[in-house]
C-alpha positions in Angstrom: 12.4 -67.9 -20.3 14.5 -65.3 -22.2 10.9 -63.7 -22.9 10.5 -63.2 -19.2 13.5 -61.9 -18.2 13.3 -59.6 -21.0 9.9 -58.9 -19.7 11.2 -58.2 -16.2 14.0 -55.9 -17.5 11.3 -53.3 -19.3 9.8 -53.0 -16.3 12.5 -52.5 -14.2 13.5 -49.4 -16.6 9.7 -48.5 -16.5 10.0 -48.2 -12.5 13.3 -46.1 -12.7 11.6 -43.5 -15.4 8.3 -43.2 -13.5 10.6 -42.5 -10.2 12.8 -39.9 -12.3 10.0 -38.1 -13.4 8.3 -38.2 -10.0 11.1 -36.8 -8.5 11.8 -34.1 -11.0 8.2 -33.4 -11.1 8.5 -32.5 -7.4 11.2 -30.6 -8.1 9.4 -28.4 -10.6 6.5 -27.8 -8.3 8.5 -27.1 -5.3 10.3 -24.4 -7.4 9.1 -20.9 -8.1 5.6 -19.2 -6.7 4.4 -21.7 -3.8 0.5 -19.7 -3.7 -1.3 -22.5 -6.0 0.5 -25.5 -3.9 -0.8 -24.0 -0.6 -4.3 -22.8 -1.5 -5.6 -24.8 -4.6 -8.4 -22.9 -6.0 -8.0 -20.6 -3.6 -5.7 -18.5 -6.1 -7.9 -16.8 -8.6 -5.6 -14.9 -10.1 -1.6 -15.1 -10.5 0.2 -12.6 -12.7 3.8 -13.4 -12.8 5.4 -11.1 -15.6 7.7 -14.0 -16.8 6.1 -13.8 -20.3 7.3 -10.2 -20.6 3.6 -8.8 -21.1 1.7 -9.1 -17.6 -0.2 -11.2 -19.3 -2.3 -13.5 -16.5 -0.7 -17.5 -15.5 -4.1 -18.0 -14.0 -7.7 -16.2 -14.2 -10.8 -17.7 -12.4 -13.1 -15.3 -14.8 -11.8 -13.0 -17.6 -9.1 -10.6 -17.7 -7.4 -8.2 -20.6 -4.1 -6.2 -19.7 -3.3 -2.7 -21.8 -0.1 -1.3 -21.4 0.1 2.5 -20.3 -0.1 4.7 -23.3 2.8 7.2 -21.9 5.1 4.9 -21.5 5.1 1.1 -22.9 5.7 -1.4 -19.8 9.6 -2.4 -19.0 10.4 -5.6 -17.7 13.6 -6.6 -15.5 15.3 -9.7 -14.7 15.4 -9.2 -11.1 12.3 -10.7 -9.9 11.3 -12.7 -7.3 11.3 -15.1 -9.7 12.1 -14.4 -13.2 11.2 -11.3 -14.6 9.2 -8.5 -12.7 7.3 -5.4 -13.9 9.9 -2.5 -13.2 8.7 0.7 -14.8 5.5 2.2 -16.9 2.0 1.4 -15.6 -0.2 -1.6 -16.7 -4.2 -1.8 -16.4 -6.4 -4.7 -16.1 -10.0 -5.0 -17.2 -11.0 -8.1 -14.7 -14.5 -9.9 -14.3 -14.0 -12.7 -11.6 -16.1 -15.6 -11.0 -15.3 -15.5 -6.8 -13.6 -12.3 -6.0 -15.2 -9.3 -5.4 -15.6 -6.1 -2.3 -18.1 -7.6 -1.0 -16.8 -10.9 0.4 -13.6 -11.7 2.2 -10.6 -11.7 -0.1 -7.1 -11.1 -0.6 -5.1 -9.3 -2.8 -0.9 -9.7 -2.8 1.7 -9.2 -4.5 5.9 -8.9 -4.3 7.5 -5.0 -3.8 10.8 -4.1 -3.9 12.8 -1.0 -3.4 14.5 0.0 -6.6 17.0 2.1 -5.5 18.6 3.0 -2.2 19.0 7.1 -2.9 17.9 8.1 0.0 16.4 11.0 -1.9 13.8 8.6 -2.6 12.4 9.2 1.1 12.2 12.6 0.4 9.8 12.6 -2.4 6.0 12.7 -2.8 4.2 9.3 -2.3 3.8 7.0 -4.6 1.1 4.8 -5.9 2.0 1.3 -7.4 -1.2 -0.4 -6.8 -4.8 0.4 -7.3 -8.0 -2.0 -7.3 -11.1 -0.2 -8.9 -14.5 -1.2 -8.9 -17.5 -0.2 -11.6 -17.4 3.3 -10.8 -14.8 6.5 -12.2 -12.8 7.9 -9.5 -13.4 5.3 -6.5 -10.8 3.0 -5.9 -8.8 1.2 -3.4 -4.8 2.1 -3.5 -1.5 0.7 -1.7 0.4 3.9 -0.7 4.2 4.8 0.3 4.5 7.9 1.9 7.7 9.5 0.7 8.4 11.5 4.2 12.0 10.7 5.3 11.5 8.9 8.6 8.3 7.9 8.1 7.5 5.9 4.8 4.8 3.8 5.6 3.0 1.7 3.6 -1.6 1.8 3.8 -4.2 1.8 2.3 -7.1 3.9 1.6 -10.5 3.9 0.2 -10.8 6.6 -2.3 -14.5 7.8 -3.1 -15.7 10.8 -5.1 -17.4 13.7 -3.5 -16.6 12.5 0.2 -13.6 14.8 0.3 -12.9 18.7 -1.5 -11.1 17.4 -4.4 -11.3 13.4 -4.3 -8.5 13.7 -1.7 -7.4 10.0 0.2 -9.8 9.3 2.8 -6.6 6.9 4.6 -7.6 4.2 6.9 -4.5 3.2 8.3 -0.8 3.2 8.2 1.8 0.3 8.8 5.2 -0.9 8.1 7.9 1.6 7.7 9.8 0.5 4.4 12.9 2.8 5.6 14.7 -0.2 6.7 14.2 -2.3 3.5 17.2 -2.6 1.0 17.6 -2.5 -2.6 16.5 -5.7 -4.3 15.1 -6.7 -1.0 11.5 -8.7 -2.0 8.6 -8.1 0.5 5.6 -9.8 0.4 2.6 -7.4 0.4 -1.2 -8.5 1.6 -4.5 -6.4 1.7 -7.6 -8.1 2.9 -11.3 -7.3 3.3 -14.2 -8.7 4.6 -17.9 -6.6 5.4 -16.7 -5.1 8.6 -12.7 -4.5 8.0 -9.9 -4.0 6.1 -5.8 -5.2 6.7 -2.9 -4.8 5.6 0.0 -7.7 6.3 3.6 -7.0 5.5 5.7 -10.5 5.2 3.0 -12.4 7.3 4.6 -10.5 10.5 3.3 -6.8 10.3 -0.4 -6.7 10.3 -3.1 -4.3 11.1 -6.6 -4.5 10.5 -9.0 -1.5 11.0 -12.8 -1.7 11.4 -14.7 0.1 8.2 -17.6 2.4 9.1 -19.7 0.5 6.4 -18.9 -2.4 4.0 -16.7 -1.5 1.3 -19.6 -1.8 -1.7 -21.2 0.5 0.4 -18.7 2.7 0.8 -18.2 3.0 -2.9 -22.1 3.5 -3.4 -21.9 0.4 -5.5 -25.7 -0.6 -5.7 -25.6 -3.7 -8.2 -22.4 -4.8 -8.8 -19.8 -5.3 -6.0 -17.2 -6.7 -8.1 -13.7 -5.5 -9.2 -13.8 -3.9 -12.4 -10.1 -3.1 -13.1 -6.7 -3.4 -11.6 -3.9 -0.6 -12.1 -0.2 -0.6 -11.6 2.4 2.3 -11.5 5.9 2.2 -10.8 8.9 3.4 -12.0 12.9 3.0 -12.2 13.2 5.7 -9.1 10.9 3.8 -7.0 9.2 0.7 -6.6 9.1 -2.9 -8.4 6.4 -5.2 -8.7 5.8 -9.4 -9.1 3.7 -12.0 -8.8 0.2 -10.4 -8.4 -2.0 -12.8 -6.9 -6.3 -12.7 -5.6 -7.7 -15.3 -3.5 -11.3 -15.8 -3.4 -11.2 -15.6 0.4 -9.4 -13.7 3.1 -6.6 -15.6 4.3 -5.1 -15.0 8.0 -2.1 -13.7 9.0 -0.7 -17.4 9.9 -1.1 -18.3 6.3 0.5 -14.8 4.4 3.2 -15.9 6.5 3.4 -19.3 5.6 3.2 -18.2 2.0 5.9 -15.9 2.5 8.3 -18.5 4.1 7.8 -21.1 1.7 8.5 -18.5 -0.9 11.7 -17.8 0.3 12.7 -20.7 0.3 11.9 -21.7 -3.1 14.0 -18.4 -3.7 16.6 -19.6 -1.8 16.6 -23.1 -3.8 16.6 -21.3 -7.5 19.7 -19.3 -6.3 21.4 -22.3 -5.1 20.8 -24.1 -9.2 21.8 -20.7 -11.1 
């Protein structure tokens, strides 16, 4: 009898530790980036800088990160979550298994305004993001004008020999980033599929412009449609950068907004602990 109601005891503490550690464990994962929650193996790639390297959290293929050699990569605490990538430039060699120009996908990241000089508006653009296939001098870049009044964000296709001295050939413009604050995170989102090309701003601003030809063609990429490399530049006087993220597909404007609300609110909740 004693045997049994010692029996019944264990698993009564059994059934408390399991519950514990099913509610801390759903604490964990609601914390922090919510991308791999909401779309699974969706997320090919997450780069969140908390390691202090840029080293990847998750690759679907193979990746290798060099720092710049001007400048070795700074780090802050400031992120979106932990640490972000604040100054110096970072390049990745990248071979993915699902993610490439010539199929819908998604590229996003974090941006935030590192200063609030409003000298900033006045100075030449600047250039934080570039994805780069398998050929020198074409690439696709994320641009902020530095016009006062009139610093948009947009993208453009680059392509050598299409224009007297590789200039941008732009596609479009969006979201003024005049308004933003310092400190202030904004979640950034290009897409692509065959026909078009967006650019979503916190899953609220979001313009999509038709392409005259698909983008490997664009870039005279005969065999291999893939992304060959990945570049980031920012600096102290500008710009900071976090969680970098691919999807192997495009996802819609309902969804970059859904991750963008979740993700404030898992910011929201790590404030709330600190």
């Amino acid at each position: 009898m004693m045997g049994r109601k010692m029996f019944c005891a264990v698993l009564a503490i059994c059934g408390m530790l399991v519950l514990q550690f099913g509610a801390n464990a759903q604490g964990t994962t609601a914390k922090g980036n919510p991308a791999q929650r909401l779309f699974g193996d969706d997320l090919a790639m997450l780069v969140s800088f908390d390691d202090g390297k840029g080293e990847a959290d998750i690759m679907d293929g193979e990746i290798e990160v060099n720092a710049g050699k001007r400048k070795n990569p700074q780090f802050a605490e400031e992120g979106a979550w932990g640490k972000c990538f604040s100054d110096g430039s970072l390049s990745y060699k990248t071979k993915f298994e699902n993610v490439d120009f010539g199929k819908p996908c998604t590229f996003a990241f974090w941006m935030a305004l590192a200063t609030d000089d409003p000298a900033f508006d006045k100075l030449g653009a600047c250039m934080p993001v570039a994805l780069c296939p398998a050929r020198d001098g074409a690439f696709l870049q994320l641009q902020r004008q530095g016009w006062t009044k009139c610093a948009n964000l947009f993208t453009s296709l680059s392509v050598p020999g299409k224009k007297t001295n590789n200039t941008m050939a732009r596609i479009f413009g969006i979201s003024k980033t005049t308004q933003w604050k310092k400190g202030e995170w904004h979640l950034v989102a290009i897409t692509w599929t065959p026909e078009e090309l967006g650019l979503c701003v916190d899953g609220i601003h979001y313009t999509v412009a038709a392409l005259p030809s698909s983008i490997p063609k664009i870039f005279e990429l005969s065999d291999n449609p893939g992304i060959d490399g990945l570049w980031l530049g920012v600096s102290p006087k500008d710009l900071k950068l976090d969680e970098l993220m691919f999807f192997s597909r495009k996802l819609s404007k309902d969804e970059i907004q859904k991750l963008y609300q979740e993700s404030l609110k898992n910011m929201q909740m790590e404030r709330n602990t600190k």
